[in-house]
N, CA, C and O atoms as a GROMACS GRO file, in nm:
protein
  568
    1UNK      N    1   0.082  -0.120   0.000
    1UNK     CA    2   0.000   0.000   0.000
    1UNK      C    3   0.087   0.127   0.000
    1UNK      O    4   0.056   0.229  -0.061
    2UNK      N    5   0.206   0.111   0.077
    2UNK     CA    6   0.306   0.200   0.085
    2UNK      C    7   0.367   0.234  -0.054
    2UNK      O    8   0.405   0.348  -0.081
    3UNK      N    9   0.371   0.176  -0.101
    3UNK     CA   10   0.415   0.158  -0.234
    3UNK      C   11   0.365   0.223  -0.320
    3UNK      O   12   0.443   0.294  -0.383
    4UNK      N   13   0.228   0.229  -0.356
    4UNK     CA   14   0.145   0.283  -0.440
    4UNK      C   15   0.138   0.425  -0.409
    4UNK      O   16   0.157   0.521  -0.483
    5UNK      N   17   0.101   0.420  -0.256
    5UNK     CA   18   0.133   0.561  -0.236
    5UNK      C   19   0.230   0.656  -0.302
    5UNK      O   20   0.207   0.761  -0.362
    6UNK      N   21   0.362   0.584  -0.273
    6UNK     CA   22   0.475   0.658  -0.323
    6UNK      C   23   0.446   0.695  -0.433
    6UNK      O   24   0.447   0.818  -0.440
    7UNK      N   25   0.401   0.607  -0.600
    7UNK     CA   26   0.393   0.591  -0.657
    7UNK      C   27   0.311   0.683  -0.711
    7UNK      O   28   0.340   0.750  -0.810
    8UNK      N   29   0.217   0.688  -0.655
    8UNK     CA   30   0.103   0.809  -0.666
    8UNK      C   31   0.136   0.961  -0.673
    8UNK      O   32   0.116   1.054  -0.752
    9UNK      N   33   0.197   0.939  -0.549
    9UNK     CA   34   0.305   1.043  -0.496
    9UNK      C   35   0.386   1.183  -0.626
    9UNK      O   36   0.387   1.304  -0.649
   10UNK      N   37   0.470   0.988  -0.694
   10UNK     CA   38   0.581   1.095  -0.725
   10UNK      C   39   0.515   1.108  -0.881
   10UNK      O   40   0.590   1.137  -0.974
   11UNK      N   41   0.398   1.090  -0.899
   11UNK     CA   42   0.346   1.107  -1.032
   11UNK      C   43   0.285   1.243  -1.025
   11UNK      O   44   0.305   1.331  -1.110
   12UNK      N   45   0.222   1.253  -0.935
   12UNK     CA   46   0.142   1.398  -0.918
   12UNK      C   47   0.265   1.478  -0.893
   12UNK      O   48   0.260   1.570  -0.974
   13UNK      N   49   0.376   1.488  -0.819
   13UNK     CA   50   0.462   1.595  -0.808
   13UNK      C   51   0.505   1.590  -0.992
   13UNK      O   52   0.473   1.687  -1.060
   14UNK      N   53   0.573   1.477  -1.055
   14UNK     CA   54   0.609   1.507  -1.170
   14UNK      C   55   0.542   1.573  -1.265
   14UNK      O   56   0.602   1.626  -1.358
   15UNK      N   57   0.384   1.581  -1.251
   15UNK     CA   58   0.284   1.630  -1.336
   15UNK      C   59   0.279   1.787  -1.306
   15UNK      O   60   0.267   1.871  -1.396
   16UNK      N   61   0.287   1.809  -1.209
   16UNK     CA   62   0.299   1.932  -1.090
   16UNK      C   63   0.407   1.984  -1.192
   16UNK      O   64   0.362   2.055  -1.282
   17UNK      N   65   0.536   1.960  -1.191
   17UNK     CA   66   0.631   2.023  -1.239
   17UNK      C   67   0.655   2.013  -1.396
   17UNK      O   68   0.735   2.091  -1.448
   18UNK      N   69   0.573   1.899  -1.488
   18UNK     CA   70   0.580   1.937  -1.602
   18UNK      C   71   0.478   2.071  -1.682
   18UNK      O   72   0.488   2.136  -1.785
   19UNK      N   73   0.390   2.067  -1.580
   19UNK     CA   74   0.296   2.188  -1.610
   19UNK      C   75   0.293   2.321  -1.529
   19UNK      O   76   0.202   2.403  -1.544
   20UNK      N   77   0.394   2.338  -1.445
   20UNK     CA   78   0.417   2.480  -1.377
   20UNK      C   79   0.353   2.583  -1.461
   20UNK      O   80   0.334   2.585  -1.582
   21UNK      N   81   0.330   2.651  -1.387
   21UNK     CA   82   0.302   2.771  -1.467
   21UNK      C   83   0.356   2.861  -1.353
   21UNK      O   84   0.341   2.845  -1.231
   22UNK      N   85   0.451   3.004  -1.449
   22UNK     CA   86   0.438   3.130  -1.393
   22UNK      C   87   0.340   3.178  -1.320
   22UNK      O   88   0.220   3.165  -1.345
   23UNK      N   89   0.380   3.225  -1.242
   23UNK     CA   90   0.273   3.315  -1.154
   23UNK      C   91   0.325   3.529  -1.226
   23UNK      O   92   0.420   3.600  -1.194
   24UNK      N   93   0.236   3.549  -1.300
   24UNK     CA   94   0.237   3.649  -1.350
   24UNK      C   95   0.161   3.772  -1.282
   24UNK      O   96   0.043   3.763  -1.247
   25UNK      N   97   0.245   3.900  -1.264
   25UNK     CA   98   0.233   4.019  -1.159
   25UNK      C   99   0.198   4.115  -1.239
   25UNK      O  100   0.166   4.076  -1.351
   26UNK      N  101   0.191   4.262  -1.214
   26UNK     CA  102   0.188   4.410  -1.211
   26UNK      C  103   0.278   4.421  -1.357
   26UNK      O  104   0.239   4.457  -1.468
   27UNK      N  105   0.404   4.379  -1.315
   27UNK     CA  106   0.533   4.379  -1.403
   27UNK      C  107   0.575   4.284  -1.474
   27UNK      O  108   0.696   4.273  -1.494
   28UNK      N  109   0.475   4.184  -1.532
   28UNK     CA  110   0.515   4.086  -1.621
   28UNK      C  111   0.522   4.148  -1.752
   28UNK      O  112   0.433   4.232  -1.763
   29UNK      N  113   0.606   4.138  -1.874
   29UNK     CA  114   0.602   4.178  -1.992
   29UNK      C  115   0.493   4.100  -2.081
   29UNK      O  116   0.458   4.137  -2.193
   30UNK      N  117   0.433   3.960  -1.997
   30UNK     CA  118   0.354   3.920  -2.082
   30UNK      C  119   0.229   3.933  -2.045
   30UNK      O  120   0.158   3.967  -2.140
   31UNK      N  121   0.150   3.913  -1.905
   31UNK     CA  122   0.067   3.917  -1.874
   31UNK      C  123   0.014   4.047  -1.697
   31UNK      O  124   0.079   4.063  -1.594
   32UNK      N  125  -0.084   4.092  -1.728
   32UNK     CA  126  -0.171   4.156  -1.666
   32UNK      C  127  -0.223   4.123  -1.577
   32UNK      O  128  -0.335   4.084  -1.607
   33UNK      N  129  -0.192   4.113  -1.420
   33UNK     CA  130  -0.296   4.052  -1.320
   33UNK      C  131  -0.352   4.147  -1.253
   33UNK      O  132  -0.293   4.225  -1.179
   34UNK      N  133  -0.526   4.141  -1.291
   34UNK     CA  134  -0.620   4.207  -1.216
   34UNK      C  135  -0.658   4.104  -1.103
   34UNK      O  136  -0.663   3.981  -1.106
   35UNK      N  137  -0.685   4.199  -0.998
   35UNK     CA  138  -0.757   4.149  -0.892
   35UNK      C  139  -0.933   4.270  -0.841
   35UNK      O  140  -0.935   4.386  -0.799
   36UNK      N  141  -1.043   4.183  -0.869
   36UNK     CA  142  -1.136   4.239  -0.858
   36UNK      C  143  -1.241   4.187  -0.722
   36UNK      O  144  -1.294   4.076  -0.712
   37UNK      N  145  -1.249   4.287  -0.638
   37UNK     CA  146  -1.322   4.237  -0.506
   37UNK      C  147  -1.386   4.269  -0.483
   37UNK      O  148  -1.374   4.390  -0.504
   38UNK      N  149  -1.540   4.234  -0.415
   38UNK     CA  150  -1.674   4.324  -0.352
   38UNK      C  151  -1.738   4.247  -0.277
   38UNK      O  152  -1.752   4.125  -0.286
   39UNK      N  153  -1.793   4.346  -0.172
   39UNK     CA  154  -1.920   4.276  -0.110
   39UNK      C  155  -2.026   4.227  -0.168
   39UNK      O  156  -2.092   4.327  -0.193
   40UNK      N  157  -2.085   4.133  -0.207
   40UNK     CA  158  -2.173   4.069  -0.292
   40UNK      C  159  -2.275   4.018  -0.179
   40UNK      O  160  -2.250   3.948  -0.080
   41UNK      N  161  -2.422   4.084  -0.231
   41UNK     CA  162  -2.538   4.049  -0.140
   41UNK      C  163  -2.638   4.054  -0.257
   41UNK      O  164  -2.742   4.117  -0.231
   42UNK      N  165  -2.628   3.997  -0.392
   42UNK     CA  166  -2.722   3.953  -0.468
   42UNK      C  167  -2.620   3.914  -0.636
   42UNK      O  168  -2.545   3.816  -0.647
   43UNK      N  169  -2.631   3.959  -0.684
   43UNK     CA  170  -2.616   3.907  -0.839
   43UNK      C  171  -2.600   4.041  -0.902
   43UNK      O  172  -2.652   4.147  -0.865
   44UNK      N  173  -2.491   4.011  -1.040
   44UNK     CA  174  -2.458   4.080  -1.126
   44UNK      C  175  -2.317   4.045  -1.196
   44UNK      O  176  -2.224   3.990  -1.138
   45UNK      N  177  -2.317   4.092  -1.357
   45UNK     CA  178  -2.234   4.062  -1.419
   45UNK      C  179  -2.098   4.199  -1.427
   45UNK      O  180  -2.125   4.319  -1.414
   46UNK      N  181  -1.977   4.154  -1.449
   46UNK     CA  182  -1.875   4.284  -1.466
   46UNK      C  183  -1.886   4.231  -1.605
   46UNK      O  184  -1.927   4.118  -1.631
   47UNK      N  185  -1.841   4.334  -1.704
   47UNK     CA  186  -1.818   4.315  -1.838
   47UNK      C  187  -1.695   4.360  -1.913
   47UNK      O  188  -1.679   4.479  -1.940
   48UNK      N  189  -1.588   4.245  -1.953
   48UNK     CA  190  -1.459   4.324  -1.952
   48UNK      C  191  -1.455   4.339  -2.124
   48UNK      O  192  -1.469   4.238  -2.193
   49UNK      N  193  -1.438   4.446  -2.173
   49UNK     CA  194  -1.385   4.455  -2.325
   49UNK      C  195  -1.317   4.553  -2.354
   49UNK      O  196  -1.357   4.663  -2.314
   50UNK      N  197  -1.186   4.546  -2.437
   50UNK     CA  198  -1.144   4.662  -2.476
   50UNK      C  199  -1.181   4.814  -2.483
   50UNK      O  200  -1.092   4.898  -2.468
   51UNK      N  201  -1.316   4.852  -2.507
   51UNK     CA  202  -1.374   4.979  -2.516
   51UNK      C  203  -1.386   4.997  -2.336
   51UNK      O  204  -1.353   5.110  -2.301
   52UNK      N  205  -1.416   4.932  -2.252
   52UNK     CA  206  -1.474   4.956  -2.148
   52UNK      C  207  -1.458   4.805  -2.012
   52UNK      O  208  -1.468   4.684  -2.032
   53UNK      N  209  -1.435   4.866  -1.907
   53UNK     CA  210  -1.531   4.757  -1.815
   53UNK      C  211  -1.596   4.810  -1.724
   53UNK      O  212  -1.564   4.885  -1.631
   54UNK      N  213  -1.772   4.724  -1.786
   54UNK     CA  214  -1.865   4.825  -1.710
   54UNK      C  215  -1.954   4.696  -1.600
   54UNK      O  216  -1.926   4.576  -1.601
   55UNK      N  217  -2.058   4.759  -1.518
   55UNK     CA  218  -2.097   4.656  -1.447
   55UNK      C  219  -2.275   4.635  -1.463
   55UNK      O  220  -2.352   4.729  -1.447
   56UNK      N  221  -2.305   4.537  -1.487
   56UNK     CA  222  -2.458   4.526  -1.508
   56UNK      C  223  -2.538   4.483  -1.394
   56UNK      O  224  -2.517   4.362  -1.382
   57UNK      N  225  -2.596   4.512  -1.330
   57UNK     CA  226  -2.652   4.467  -1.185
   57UNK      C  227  -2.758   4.390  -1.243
   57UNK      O  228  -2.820   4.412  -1.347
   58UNK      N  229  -2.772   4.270  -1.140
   58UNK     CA  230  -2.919   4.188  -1.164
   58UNK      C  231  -3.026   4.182  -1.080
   58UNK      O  232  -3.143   4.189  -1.118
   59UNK      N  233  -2.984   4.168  -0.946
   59UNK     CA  234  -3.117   4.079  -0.838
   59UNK      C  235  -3.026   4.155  -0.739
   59UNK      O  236  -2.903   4.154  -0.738
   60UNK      N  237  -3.109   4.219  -0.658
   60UNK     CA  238  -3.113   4.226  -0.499
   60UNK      C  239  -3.002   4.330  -0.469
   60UNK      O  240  -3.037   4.432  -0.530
   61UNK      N  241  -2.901   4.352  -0.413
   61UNK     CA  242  -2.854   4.503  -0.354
   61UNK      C  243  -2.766   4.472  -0.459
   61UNK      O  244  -2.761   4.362  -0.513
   62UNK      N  245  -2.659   4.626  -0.504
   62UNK     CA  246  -2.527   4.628  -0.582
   62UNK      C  247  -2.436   4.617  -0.484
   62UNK      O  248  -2.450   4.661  -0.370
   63UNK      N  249  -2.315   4.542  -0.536
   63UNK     CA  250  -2.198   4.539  -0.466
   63UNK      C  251  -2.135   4.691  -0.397
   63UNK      O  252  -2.114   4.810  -0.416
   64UNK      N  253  -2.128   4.610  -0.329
   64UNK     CA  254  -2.022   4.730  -0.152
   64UNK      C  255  -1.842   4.701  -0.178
   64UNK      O  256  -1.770   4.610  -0.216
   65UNK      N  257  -1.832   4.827  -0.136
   65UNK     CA  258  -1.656   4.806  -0.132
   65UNK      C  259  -1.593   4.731  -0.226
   65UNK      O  260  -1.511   4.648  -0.188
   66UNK      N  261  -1.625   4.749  -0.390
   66UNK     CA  262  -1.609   4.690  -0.520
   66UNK      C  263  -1.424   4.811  -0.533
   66UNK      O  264  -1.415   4.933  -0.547
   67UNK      N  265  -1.309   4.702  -0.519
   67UNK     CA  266  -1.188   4.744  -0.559
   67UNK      C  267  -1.138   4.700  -0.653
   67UNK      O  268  -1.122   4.578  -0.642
   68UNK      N  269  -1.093   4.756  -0.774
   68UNK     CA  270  -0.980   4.731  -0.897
   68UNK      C  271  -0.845   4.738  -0.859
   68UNK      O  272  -0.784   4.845  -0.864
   69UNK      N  273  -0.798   4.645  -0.825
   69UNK     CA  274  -0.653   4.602  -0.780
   69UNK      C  275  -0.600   4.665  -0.639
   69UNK      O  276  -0.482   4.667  -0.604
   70UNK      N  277  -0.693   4.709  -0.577
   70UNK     CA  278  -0.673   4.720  -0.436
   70UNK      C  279  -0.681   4.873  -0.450
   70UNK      O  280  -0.613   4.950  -0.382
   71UNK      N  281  -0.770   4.912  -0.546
   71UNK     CA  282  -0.778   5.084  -0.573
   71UNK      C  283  -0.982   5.100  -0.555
   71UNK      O  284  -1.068   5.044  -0.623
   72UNK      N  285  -0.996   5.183  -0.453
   72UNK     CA  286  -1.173   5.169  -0.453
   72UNK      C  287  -1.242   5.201  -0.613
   72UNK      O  288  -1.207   5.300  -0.679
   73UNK      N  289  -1.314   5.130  -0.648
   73UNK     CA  290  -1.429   5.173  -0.768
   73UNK      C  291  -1.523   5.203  -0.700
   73UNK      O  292  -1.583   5.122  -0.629
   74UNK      N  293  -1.554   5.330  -0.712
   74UNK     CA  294  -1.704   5.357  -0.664
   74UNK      C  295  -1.790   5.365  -0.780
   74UNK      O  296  -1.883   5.284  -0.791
   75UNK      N  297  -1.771   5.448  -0.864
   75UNK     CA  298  -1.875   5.444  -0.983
   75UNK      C  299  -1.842   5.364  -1.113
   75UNK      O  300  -1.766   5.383  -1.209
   76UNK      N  301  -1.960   5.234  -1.066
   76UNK     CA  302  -1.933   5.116  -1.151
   76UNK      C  303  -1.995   5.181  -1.278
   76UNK      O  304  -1.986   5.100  -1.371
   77UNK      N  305  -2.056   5.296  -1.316
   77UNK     CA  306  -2.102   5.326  -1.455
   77UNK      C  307  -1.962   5.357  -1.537
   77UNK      O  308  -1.963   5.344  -1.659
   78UNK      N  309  -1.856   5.392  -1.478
   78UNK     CA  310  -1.748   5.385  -1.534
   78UNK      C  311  -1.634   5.334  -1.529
   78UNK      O  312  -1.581   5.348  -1.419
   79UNK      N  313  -1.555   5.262  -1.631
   79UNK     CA  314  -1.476   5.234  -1.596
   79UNK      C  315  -1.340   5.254  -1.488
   79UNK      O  316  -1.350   5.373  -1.457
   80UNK      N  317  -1.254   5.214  -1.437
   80UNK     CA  318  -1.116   5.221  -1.341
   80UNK      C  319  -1.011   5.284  -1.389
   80UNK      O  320  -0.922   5.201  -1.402
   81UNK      N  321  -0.971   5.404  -1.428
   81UNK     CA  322  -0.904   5.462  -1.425
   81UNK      C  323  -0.764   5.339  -1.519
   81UNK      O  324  -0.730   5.330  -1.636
   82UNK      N  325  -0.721   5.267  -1.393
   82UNK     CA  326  -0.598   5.150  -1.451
   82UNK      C  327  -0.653   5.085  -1.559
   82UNK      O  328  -0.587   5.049  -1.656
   83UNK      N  329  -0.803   5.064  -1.543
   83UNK     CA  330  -0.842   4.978  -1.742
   83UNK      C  331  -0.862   5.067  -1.819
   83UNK      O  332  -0.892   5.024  -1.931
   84UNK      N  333  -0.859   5.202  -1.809
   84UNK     CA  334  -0.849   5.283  -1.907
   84UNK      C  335  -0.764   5.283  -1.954
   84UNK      O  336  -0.770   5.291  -2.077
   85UNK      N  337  -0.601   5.273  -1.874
   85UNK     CA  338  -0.468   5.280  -1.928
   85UNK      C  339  -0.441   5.161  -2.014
   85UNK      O  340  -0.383   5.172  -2.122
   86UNK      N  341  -0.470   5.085  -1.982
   86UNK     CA  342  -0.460   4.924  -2.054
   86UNK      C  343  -0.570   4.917  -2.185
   86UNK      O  344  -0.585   4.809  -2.242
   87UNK      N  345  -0.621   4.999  -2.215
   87UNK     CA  346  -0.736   4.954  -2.323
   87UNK      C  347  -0.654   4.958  -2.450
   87UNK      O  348  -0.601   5.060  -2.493
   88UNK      N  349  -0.645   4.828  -2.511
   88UNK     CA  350  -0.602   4.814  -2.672
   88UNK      C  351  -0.510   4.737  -2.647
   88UNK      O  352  -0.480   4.667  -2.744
   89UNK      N  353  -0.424   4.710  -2.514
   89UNK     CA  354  -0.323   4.660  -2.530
   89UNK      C  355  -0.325   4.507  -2.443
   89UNK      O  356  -0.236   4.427  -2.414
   90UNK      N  357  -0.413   4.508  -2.428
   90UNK     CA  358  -0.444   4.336  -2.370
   90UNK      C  359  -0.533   4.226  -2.478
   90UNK      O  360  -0.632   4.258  -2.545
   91UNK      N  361  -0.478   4.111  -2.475
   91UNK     CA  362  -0.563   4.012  -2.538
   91UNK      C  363  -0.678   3.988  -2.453
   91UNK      O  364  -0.647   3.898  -2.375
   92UNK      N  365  -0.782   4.022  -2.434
   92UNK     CA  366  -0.887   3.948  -2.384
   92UNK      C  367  -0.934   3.788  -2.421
   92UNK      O  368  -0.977   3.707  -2.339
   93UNK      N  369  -0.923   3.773  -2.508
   93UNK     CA  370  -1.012   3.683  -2.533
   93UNK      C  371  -0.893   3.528  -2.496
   93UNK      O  372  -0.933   3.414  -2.518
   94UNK      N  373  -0.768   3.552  -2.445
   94UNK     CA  374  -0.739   3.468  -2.401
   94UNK      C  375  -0.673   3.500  -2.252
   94UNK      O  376  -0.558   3.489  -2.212
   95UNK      N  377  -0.812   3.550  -2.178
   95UNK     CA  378  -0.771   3.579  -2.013
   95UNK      C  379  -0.780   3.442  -1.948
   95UNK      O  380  -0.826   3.354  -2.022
   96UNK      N  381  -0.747   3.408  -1.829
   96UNK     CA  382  -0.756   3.287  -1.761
   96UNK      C  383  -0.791   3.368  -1.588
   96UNK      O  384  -0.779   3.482  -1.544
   97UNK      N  385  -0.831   3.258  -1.540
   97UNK     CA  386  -0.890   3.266  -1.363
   97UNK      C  387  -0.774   3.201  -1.311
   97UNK      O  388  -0.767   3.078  -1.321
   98UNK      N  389  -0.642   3.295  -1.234
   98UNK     CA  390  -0.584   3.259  -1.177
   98UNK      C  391  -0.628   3.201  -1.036
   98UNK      O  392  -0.588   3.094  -0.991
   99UNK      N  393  -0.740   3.310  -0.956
   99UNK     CA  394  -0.781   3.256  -0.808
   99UNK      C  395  -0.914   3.284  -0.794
   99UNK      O  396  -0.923   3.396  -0.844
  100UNK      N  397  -1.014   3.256  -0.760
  100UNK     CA  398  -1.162   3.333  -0.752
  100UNK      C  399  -1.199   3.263  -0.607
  100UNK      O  400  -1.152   3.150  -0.601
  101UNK      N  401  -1.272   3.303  -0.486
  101UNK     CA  402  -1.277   3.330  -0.362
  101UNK      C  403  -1.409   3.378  -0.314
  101UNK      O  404  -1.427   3.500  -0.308
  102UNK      N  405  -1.519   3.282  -0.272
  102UNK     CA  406  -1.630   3.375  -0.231
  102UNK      C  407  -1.737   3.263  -0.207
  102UNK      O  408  -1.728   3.157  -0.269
  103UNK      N  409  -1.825   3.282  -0.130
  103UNK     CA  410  -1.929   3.162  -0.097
  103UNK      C  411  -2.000   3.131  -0.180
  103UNK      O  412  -1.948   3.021  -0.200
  104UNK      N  413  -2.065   3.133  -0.237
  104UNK     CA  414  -2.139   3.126  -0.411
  104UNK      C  415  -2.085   3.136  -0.494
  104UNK      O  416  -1.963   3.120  -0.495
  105UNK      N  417  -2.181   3.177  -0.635
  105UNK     CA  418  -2.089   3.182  -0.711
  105UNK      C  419  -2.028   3.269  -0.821
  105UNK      O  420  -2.088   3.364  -0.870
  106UNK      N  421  -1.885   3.224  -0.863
  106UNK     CA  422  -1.803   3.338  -0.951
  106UNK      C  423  -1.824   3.243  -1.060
  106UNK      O  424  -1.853   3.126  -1.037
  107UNK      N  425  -1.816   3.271  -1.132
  107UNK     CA  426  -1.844   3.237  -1.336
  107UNK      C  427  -1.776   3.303  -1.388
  107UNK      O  428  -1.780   3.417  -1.341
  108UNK      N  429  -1.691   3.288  -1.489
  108UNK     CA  430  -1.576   3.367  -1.560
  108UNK      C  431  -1.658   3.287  -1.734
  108UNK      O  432  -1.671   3.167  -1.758
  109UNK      N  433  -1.696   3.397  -1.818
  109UNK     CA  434  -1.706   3.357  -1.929
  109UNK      C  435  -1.655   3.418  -2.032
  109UNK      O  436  -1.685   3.537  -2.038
  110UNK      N  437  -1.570   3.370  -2.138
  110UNK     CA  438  -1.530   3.406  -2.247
  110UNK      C  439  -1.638   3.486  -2.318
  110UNK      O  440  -1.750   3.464  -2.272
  111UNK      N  441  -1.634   3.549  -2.391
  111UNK     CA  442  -1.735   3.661  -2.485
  111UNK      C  443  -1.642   3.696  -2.628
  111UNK      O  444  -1.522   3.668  -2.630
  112UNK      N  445  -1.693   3.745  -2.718
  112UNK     CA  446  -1.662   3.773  -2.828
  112UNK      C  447  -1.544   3.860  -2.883
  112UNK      O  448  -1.468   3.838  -2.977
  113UNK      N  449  -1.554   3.977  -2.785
  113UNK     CA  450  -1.420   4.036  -2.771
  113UNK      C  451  -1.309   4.047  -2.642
  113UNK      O  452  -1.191   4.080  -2.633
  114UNK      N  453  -1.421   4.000  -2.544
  114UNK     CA  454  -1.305   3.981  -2.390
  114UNK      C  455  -1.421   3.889  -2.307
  114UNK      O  456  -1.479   3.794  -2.359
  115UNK      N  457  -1.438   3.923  -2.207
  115UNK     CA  458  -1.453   3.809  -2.109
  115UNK      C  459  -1.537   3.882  -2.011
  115UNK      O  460  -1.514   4.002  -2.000
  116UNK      N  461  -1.667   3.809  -1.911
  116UNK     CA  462  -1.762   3.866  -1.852
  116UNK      C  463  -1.723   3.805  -1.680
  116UNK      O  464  -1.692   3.687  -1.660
  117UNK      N  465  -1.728   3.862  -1.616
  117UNK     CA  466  -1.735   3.811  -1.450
  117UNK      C  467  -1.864   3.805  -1.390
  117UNK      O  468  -1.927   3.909  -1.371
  118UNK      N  469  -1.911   3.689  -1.356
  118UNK     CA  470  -2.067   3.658  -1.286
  118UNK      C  471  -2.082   3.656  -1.191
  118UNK      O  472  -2.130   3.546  -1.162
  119UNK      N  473  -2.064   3.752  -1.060
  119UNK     CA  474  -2.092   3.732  -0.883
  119UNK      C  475  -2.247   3.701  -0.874
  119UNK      O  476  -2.332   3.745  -0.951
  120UNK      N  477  -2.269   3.617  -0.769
  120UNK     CA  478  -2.389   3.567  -0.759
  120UNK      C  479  -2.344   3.501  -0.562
  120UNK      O  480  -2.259   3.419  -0.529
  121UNK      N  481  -2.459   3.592  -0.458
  121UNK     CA  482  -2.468   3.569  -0.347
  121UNK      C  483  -2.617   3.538  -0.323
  121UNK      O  484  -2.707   3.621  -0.306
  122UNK      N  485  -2.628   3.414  -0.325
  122UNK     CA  486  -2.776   3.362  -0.264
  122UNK      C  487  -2.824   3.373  -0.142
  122UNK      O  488  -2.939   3.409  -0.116
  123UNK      N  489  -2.711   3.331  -0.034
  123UNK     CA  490  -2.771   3.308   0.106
  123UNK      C  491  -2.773   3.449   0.139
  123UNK      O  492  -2.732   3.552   0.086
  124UNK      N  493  -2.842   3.414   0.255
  124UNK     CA  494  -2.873   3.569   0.340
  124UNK      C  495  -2.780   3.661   0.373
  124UNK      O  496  -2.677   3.597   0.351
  125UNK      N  497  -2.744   3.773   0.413
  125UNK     CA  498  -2.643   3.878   0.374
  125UNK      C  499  -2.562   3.863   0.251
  125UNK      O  500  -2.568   3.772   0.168
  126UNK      N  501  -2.472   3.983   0.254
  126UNK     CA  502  -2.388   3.957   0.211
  126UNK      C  503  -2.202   3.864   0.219
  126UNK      O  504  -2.166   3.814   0.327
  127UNK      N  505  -2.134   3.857   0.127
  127UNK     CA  506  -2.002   3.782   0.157
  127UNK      C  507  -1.858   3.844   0.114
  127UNK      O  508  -1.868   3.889  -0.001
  128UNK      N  509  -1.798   3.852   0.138
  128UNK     CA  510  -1.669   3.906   0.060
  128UNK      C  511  -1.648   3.807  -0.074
  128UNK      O  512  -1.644   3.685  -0.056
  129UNK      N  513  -1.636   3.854  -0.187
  129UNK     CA  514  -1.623   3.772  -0.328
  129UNK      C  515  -1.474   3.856  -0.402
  129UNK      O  516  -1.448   3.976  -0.398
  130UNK      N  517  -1.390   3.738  -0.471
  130UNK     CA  518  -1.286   3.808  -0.512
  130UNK      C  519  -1.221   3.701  -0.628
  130UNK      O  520  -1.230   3.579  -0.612
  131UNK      N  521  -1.162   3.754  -0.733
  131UNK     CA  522  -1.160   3.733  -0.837
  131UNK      C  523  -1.054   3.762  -0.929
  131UNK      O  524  -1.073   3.852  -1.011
  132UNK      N  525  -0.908   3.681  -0.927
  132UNK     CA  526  -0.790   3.749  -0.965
  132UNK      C  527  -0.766   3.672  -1.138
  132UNK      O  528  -0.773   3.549  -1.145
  133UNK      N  529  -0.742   3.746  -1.254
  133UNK     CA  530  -0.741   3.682  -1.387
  133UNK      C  531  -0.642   3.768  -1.439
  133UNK      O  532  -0.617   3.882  -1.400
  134UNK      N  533  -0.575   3.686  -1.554
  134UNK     CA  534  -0.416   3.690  -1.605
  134UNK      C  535  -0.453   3.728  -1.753
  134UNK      O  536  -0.530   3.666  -1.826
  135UNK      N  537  -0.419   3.785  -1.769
  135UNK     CA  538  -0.458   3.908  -1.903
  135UNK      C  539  -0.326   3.883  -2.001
  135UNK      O  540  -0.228   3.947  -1.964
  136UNK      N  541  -0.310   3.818  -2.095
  136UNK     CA  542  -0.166   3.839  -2.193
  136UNK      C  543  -0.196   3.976  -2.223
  136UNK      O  544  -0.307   4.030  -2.225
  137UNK      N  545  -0.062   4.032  -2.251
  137UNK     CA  546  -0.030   4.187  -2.319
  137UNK      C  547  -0.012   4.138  -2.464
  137UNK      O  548   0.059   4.045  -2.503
  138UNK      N  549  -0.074   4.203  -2.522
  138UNK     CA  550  -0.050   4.162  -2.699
  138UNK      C  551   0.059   4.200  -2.716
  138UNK      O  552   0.106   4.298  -2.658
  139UNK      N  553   0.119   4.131  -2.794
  139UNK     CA  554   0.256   4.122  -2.883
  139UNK      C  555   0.215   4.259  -2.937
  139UNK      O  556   0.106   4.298  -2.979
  140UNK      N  557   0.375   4.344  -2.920
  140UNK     CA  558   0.397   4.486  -3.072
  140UNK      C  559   0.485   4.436  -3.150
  140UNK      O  560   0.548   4.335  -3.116
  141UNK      N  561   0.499   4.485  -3.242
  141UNK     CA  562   0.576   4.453  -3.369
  141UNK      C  563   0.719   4.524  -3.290
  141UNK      O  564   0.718   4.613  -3.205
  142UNK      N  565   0.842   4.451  -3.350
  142UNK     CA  566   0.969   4.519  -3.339
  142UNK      C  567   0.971   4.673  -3.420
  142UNK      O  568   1.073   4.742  -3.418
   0.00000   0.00000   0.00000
């Protein structure tokens, strides 16, 4: 039994290390990590696309204490200041969910030109919900 264990063991570490992946920051030349957080006490979608990221509310209160990378958003009718700076120069359409964090649920969906975020808090109050995704920087020409 010991055996298999091991065995088990040293397969998952080898798999572990043939598929590492970077952990990509602020200052990666290739990729963009947003981190998006709020109090969530009902439902609504963020909508990320090049022109804009705006927020669509659905059911029951709007998100509280909603931060773009640890910077407050208060007025979700407009975009964050930092995705303004970044507009044109990120691939959306191949973002990934590095970490997502919250009692219900987060949904990350691909879309046509970038990618949509789905918070959704069912039970009673609200919860802290949080949501960190890896943005490639498009290639410039030399």
């Amino acid at each position: 039994m010991l055996a298999r264990l091991l065995t088990v063991f040293c397969l998952v570490v080898a798999s572990v290390a043939a598929y590492a992946v970077e952990p990509l920051g602020d200052n990666s030349a290739r990729a963009w990590t947003i981190t998006l957080t709020a109090v969530v006490d009902g439902s609504g979608v963020f909508h990320f696309s090049d022109d804009e990221l705006k927020y669509q509310h659905k059911h029951w209160a709007k998100p509280a204490n909603v931060q773009f990378n640890g910077q407050p958003w208060q007025d979700l009718s407009n975009s964050p200041e930092a995705w303004k700076t970044h507009r044109g120069k990120l691939d959306l359409t191949n973002a990934w969910v590095v970490r997502r964090q919250g009692r219900d649920t987060i949904a990350f969906e691909k879309t046509k030109g970038g990618f949509s975020v789905f918070m959704n808090d069912s039970p009673n109050g609200g919860d802290n919900y949080s949501i960190t995704i890896a943005i490639p920087v498009q290639e410039t020409a030399p």
